[in-house]
C-alpha positions as CSV (number, residue, x, y, z in Angstrom):
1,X,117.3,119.2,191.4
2,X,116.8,117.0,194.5
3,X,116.8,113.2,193.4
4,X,113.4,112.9,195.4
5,X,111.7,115.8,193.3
6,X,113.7,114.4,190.1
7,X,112.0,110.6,190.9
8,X,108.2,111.9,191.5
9,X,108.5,114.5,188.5
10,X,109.7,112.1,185.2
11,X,107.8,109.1,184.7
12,X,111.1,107.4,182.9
13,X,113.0,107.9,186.2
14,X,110.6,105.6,188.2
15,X,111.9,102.4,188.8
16,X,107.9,100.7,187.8
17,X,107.7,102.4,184.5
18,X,106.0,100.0,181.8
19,X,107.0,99.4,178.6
20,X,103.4,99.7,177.0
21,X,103.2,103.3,178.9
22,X,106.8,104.0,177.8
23,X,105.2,103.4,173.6
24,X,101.8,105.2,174.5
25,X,103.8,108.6,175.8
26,X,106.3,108.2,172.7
27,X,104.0,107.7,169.9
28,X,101.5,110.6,171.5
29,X,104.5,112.7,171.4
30,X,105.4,111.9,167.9
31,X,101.2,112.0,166.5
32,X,101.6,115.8,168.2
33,X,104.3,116.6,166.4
34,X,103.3,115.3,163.1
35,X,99.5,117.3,163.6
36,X,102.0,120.7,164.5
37,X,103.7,120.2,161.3
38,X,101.1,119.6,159.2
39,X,99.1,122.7,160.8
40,X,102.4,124.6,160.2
41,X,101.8,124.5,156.4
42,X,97.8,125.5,156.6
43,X,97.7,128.9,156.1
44,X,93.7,128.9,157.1
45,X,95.1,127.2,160.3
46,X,96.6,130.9,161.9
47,X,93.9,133.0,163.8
48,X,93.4,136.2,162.0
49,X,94.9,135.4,158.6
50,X,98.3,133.8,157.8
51,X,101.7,136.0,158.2
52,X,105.3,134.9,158.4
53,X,105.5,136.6,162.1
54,X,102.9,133.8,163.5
55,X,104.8,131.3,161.4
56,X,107.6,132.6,162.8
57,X,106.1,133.0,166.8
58,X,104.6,129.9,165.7
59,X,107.8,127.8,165.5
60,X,109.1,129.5,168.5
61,X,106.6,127.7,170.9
62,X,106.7,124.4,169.4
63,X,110.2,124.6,170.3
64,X,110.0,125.4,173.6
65,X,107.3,122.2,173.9
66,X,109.6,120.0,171.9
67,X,112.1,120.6,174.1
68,X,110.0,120.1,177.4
69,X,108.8,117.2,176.1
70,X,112.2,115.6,175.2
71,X,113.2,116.3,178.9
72,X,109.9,114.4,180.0
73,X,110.6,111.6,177.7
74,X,113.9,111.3,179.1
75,X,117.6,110.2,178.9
76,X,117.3,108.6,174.9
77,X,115.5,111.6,174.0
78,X,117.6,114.2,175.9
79,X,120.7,112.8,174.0
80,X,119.0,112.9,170.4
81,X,117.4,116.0,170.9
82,X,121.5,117.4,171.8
83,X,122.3,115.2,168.6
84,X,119.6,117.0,166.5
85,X,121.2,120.9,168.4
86,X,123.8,120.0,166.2
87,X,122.0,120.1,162.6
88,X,120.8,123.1,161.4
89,X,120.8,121.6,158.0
90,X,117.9,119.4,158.9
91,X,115.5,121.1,161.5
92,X,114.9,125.2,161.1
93,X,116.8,127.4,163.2
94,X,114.2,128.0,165.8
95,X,114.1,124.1,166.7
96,X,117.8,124.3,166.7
97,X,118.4,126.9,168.6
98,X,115.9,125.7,171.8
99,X,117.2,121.8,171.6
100,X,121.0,123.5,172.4
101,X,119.6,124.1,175.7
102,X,119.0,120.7,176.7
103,X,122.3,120.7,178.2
104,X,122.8,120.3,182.4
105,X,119.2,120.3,182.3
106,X,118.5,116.5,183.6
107,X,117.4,115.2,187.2
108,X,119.7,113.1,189.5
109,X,118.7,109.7,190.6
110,X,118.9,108.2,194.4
111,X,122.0,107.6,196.1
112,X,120.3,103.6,196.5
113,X,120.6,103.5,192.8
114,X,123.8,104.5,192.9
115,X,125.4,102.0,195.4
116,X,123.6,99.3,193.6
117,X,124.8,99.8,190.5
118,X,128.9,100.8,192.0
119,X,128.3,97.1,194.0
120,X,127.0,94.8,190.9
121,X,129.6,96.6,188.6
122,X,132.8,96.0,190.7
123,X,131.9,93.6,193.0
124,X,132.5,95.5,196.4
125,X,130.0,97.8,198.8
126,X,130.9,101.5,198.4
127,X,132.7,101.0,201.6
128,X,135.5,99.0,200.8
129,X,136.0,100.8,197.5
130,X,136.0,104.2,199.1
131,X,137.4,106.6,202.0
132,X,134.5,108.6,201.9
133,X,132.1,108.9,199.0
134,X,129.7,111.9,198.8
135,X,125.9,110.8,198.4
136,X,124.9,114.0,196.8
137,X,126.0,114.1,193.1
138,X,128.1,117.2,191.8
139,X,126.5,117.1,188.5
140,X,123.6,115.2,186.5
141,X,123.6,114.4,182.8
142,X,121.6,112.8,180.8
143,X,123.3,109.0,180.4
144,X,124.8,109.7,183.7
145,X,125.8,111.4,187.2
146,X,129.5,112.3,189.1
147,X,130.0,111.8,192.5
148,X,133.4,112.8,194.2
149,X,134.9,110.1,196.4
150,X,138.8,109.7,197.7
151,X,140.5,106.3,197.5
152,X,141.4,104.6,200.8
153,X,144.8,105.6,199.5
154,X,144.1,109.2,199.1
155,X,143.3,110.5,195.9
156,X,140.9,112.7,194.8
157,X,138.7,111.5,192.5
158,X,135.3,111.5,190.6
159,X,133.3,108.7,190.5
160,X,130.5,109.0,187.1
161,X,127.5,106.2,187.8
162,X,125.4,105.5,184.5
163,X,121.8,105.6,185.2
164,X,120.0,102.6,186.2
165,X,117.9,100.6,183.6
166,X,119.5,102.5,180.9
167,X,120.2,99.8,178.5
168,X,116.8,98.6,178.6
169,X,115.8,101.8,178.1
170,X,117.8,102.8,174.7
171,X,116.7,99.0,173.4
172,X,113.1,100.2,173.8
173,X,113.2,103.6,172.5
174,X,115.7,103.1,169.2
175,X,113.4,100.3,168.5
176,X,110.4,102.5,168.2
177,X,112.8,105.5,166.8
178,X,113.3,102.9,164.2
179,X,109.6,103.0,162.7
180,X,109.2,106.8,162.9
181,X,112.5,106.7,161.0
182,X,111.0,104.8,158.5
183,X,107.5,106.5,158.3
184,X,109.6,109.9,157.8
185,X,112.0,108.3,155.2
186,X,109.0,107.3,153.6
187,X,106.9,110.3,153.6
188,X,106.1,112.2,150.7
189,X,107.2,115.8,151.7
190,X,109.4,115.5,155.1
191,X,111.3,112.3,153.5
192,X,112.2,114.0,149.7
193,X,115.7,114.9,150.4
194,X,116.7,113.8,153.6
195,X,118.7,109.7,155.0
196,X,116.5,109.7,157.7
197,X,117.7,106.0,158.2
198,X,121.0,107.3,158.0
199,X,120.7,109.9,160.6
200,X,118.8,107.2,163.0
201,X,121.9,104.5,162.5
202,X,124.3,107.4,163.4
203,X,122.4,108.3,166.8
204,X,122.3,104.3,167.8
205,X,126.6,104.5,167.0
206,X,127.1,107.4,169.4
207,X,124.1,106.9,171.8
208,X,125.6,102.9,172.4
209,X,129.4,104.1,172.2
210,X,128.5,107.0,175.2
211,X,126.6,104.0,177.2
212,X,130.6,102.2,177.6
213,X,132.8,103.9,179.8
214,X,135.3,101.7,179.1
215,X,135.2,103.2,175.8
216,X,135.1,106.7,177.3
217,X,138.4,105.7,179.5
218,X,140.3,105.0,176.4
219,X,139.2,108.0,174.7
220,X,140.4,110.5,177.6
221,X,143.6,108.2,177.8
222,X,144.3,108.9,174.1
223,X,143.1,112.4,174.8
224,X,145.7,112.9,177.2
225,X,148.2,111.4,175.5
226,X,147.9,113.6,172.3
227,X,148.5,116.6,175.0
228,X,151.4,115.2,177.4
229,X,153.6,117.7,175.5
230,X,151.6,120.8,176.9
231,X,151.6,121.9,180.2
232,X,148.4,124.4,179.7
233,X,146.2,121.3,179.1
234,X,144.9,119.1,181.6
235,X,143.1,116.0,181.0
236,X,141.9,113.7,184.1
237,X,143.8,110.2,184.7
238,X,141.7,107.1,184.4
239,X,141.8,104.7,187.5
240,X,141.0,101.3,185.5
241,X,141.1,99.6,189.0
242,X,138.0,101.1,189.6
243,X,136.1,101.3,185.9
244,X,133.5,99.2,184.4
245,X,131.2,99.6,181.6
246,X,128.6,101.2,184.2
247,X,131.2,103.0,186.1
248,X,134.1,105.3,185.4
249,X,136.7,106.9,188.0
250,X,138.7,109.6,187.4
251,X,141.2,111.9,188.8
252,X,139.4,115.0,190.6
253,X,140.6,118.1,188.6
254,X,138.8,121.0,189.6
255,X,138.6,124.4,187.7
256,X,136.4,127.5,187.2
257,X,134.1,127.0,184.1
258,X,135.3,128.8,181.5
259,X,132.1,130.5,180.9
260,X,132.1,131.9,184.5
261,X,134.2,135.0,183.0
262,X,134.5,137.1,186.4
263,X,135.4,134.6,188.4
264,X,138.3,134.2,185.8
265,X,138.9,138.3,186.0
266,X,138.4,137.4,189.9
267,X,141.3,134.8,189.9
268,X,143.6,136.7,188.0
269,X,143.9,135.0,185.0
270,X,144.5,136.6,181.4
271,X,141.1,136.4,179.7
272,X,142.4,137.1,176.1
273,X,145.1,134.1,176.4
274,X,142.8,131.4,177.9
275,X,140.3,132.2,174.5
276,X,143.8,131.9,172.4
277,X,144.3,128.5,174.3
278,X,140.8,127.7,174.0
279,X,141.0,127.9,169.9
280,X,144.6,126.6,170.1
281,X,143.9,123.7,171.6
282,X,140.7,122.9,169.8
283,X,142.5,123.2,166.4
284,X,145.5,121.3,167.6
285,X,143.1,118.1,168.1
286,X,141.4,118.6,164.7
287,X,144.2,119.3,162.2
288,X,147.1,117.6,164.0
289,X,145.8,114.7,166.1
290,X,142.7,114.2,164.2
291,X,141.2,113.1,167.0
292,X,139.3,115.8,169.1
293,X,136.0,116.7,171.2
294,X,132.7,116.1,169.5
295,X,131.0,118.5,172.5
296,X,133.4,121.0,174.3
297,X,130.0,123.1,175.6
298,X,131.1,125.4,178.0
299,X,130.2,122.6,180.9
300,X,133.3,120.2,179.8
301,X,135.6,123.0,180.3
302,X,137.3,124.5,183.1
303,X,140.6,126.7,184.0
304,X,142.7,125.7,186.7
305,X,144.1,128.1,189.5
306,X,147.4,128.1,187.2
307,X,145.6,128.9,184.3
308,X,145.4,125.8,182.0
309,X,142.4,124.1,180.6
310,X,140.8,121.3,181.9
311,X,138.7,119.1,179.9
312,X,135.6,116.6,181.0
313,X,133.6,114.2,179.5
314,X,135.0,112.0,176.6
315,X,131.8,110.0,175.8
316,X,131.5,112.0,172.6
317,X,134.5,112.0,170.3
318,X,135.2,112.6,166.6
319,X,137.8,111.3,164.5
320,X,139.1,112.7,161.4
321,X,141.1,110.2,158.3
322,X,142.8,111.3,156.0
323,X,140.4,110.7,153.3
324,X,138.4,113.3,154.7
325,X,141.1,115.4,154.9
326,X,142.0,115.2,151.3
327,X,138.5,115.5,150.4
328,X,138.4,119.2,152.7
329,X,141.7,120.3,150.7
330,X,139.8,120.0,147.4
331,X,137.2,122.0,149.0
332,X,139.4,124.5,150.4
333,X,140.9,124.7,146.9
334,X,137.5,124.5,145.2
335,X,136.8,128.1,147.8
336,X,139.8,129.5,146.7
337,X,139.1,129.3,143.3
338,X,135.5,130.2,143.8
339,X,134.5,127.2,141.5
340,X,131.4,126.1,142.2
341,X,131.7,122.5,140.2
342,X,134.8,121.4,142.5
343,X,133.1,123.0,145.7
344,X,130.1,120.0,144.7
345,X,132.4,117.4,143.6
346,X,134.5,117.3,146.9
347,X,131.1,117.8,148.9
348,X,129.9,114.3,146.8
349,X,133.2,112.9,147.3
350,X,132.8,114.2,151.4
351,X,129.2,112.6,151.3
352,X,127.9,116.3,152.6
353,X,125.6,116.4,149.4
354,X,123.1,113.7,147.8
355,X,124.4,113.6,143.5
356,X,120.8,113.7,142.1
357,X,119.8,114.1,138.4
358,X,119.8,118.0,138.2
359,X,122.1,119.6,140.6
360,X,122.1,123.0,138.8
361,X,119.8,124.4,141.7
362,X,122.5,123.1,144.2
363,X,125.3,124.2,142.1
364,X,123.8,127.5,141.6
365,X,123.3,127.8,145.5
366,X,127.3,127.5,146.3
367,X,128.0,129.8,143.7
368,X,125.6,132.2,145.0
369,X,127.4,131.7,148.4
370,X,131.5,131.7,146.8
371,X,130.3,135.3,145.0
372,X,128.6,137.0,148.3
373,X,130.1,134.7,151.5
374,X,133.6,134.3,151.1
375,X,134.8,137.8,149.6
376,X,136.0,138.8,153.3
377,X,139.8,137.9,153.9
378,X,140.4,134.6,156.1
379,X,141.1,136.3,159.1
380,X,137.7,138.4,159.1
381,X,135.3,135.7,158.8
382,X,133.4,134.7,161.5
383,X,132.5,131.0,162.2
384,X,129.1,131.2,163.4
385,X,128.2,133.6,160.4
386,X,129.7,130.9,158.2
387,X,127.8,127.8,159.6
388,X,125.1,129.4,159.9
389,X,124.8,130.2,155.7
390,X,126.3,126.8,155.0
391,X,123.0,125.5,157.1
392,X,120.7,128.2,156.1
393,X,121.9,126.9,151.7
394,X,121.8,123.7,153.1
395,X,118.3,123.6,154.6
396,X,115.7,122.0,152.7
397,X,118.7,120.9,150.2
398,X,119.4,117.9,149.1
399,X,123.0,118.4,151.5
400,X,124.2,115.8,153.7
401,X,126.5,117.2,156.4
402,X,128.1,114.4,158.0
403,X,128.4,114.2,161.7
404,X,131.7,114.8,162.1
405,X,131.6,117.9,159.5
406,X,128.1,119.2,162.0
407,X,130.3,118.8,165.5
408,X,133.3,120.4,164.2
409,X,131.2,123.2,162.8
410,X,129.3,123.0,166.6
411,X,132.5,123.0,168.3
412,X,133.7,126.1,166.5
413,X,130.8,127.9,167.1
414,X,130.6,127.5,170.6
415,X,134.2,128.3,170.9
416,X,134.1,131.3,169.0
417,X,131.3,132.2,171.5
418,X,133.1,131.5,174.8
419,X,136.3,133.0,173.2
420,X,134.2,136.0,172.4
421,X,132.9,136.2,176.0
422,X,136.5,136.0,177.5
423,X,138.0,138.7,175.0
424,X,135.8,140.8,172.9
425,X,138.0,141.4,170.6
426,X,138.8,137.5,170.0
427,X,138.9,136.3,166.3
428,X,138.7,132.8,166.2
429,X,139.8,132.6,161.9
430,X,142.7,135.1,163.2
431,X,144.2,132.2,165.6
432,X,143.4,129.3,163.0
433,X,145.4,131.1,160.2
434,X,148.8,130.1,161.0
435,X,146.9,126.2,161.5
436,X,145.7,126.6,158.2
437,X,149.3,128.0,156.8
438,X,150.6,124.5,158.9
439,X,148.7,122.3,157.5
440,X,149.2,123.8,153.9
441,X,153.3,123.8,154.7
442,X,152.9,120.0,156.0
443,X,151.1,118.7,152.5
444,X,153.4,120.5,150.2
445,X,154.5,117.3,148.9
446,X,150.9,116.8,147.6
447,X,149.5,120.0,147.4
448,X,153.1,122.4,146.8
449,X,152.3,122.5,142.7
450,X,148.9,121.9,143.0
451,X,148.1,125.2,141.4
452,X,150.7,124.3,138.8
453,X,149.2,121.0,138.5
454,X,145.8,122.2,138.1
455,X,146.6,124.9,135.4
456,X,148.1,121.8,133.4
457,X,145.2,119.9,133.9
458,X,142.9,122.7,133.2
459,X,145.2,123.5,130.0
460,X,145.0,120.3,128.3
461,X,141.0,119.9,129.5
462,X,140.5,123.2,127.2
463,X,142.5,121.2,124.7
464,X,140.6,118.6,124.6
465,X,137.4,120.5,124.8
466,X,138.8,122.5,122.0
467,X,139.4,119.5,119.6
468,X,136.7,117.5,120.2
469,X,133.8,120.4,120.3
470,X,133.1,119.7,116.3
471,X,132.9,115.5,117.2
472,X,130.5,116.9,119.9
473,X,128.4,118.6,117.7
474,X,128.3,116.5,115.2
475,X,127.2,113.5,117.7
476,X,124.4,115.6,119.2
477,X,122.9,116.6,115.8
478,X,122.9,112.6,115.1
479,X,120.9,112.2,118.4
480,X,118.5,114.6,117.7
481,X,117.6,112.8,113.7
482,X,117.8,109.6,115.4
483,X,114.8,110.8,118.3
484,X,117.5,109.7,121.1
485,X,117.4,113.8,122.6
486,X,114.1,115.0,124.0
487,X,113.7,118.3,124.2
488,X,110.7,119.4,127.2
489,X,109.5,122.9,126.4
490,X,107.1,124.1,129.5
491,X,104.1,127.3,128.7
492,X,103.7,128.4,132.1
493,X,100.3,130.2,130.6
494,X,99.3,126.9,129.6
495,X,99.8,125.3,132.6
496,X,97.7,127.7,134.3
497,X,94.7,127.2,132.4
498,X,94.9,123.9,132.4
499,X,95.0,124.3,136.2
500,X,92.2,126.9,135.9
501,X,90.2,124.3,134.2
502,X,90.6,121.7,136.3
503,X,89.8,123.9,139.3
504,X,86.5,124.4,137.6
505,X,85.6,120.9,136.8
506,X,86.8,120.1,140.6
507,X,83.7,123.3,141.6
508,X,81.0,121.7,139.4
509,X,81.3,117.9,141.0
510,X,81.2,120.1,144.6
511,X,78.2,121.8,143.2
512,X,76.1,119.2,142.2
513,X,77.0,117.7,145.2
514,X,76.1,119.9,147.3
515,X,73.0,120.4,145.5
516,X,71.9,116.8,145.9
517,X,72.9,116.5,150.3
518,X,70.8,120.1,150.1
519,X,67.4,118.5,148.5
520,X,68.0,114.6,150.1
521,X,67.2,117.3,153.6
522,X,64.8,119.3,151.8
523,X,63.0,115.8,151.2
524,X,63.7,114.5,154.4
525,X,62.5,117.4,156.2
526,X,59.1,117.3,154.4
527,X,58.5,113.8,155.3
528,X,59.2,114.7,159.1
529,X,62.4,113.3,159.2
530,X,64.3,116.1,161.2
531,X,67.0,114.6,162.9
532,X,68.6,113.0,159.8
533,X,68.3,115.9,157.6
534,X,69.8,118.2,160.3
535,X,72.9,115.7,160.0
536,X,72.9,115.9,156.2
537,X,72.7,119.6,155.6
538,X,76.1,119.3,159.3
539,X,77.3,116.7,156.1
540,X,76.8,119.4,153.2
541,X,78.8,122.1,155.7
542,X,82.1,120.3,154.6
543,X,81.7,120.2,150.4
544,X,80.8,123.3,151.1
545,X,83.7,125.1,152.8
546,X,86.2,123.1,150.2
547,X,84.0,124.8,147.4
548,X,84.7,128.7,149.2
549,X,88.6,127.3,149.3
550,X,88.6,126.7,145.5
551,X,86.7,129.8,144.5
552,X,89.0,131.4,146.2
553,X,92.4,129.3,144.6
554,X,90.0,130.5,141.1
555,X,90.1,134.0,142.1
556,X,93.9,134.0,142.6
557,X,94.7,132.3,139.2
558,X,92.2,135.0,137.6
559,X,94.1,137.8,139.0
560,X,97.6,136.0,137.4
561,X,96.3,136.0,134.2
């Protein structure tokens, strides 16, 4: 997109835009969205009668406009929505699915903006920085855009601009984003279950650690450092000289996108090895550096001529300690075992799930998915088909997937998928085996008699359940003479004539009131007072139509009995 078309098309992108028009189009978007939802759950809401295809077709067009309207509402919105792609344990899949495209799909801004911000930033014109600098970006993102320029002493190199105003921007938006945090937090039905708070704190960390390319510089420097040992990695040099927190210079690698896969075939590369080194290198940064790329989309990596990988764009990076990593051997062990308990207890000790007062439902869950999920050998499975159960359990659970644990399971994903693309016969569990076998091999001095360990413990817990099972018993037949157990005994038949009843009672008051609206216009309309009983008997319309609703609700609970 031209940056003309790009400046008269998004309000955000003109230089004049007001705050109290940047709250108005916010909030309208956000009052939309909360009507859409609510409508969503009103079955008399769906033309014809409600059925889970419109629910389904429904979803589907809200969102496509959720989407279109992030784009207008620009770059803090783009970047959340991409945030949000990522969490299919929050939003349903349909959301999910259309917020992944938000990717490549943001306008550039002028070349004026550009030298403006280059000139404030490092203190010289374009000009003296520059041999030649090429006005027309290469490529647009949403905190950002690249130029390609050449040093006056002859490098190749990229030049990445941040967008002008953006600061001022974010400090607007995550203000408001703060409130309808809070007002969803605090919401009866969309807050039960969910850190909203949590998940807005987590945006402002990435969205203000993406806005500092100085931090971005040290994170491809580290980045390249962790792969100086392998020749079929590439990573960009940083040229500090010319970097500032607005502006970030590095060394022009180009490559074929590794999703264009005939231009691969054209160049003669090996398809099947570059998605081997794809999955290779992926797993190298997560289980052996532990520090790795929070968003390798097909757009951040390319294949040189000699056919090694080139990676872009370090804004976004995870890190994993080794807290975490203890916590995902328990897990992994807690799998193995198919035990259900230790699956929970490493996913509370992970802080993927919310401990709440009965987690039998949740328990019951991972047990359902241990017994039908993971009876496939390891190198069968297929990541997308795993992430994609853990989110579908998760949803409307009380999990909390953390946002390293979402873009790892991302990153996977969409690795298995370009793999895939490259070789159709790629496995990406088959390549990660011998990883896994590593990593096992490399904490044998913790985890080598685990198994015998964990028969021991398990042994003298049987023990001790064994010995002390008459103490038990005897202490919970005290509790129950001294009142201290309460025992809650539900009649579901009961319950529904109590419901019945109420329903009833609920009718009468909607009787007599309609009654009393239909003789004040009977009254009124004998003593020639048209007009106002024409607007009681529009009033009565409305007691009225809630009375049809609950003769119907009446007629349901008849047919239960």
């Amino acid at each position: 997109m031209r940056p003309e078309a790009a400046k008269s098309s998004y309000r955000w992108n003109r230089e004049n835009y007001s705050v109290n028009r940047r709250r108005f189009d916010i909030w309208r978007f956000v009052l939309l969205l909360l009507l859409k939802l609510t409508l969503n759950g009103k079955k008399w809401s769906y033309i014809g009668g409600y059925t889970e295809e419109k629910f389904t077709d429904r979803r589907k067009k809200q969102a496509v406009w959720i989407r279109e309207s992030l784009l207008e509402l620009g770059p803090t919105f783009i970047k959340v929505g991409q945030l949000f792609s990522t969490r299919a344990d929050l939003f349903p899949s349909e959301y999910v699915e259309e917020l992944s495209k938000l990717q490549d799909q943001v306008p550039a801004f002028t070349y004026e903006q550009v030298e403006k911000i280059i000139k404030a930033d490092l203190g010289k014109p374009i000009s003296k920085l520059f041999r030649s600098f090429d006005p027309s970006p290469i490529a647009a993102a949403s905190l950002g855009q690249v130029h390609k320029a050449q040093l006056h002493s002859g490098e190749e190199v990229v030049v990445k601009v941040q967008r002008p105003g953006l600061k001022k921007l974010f400090t607007i938006d995550l203000d408001i984003l703060k409130r309808i945090a809070q007002y969803f937090q605090n919401h009866p039905k969309w807050g039960r279950g969910r850190d909203w708070l949590g998940i807005y704190a987590e945006c402002c960390r990435i969205l203000w650690l993406e806005t500092d390319y100085l931090n971005e510089g040290r994170n491809a420097d580290t980045f390249r450092r962790n792969f100086r040992a392998a020749d079929w990695v590439k990573v960009p040099r940083v040229y500090w000289r010319y970097t500032s927190p607005q502006v970030l210079t590095l060394e022009y690698l180009p490559g074929i996108k590794i999703s264009h896969y005939e231009a691969i075939e054209a160049a003669g590369l090996d398809r099947k090895l570059l998605a081997r080194l794809g999955a290779k290198a992926y797993l190298q940064q997560l289980l052996n550096d532990g520090f790795f790329h929070a968003d390798p989309h097909p757009g951040n990596i390319a294949v040189s001529p000699d056919g090694a990988l080139i990676f872009y764009d370090f804004g976004m990076m995870g890190k994993i300690t080794s807290n975490i990593r203890e916590d995902l051997m328990e897990t992994l062990f807690g799998i193995a075992e198919k035990n259900a308990e230790r699956v929970v207890n490493s996913l509370i000790a992970l802080g993927a799930l919310a401990p709440t007062n009965d987690m039998g439902p949740v328990r019951r869950s991972v047990q359902y998915m241990l017994d039908n999920f993971m009876d496939k050998p390891f190198e069968d499975q297929s990541v997308a088909a795993i992430s994609e159960d853990l989110y579908e359990i998760a949803y409307d659970q009380p999990f909390r997937f953390p946002a390293t644990f979402t873009f790892v399971m991302r990153a996977f994903s969409t690795l298995e998928g370009v793999g895939k693309g490259l070789d159709p016969d790629f496995n990406f569990m088959e390549v990660a085996q011998p990883f896994a076998i590593q990593l096992m091999t490399n904490d044998a001095g913790n985890y080598s008699s685990s198994i015998l360990d964990e028969l021991g413990r398990q042994a003298a817990q049987m023990s001790n359940t064994a010995l002390g099972l008459p103490r038990r018993l005897e202490d919970t037949l005290d509790k129950l003479e001294r009142g201290d157990i309460r025992v809650r005994v539900r009649s579901l038949e009961s319950e529904r004539t109590f419901r019945r009843l109420s329903a009833i009672q609920l009718g009468t008051n909607y009787t007599l009131f309609i009654c009393s609206l239909m003789i004040s216009a009977t009254l009124l309309f004998v003593h020639q007072y048209v007009t106002i009983a024409v607007v009681v008997l529009l009033v009565a319309i409305f007691p009225a139509w809630a009375l049809f609703r609950l003769l119907r609700q009446l007629d349901r609970l008849d047919r239960m009995f």
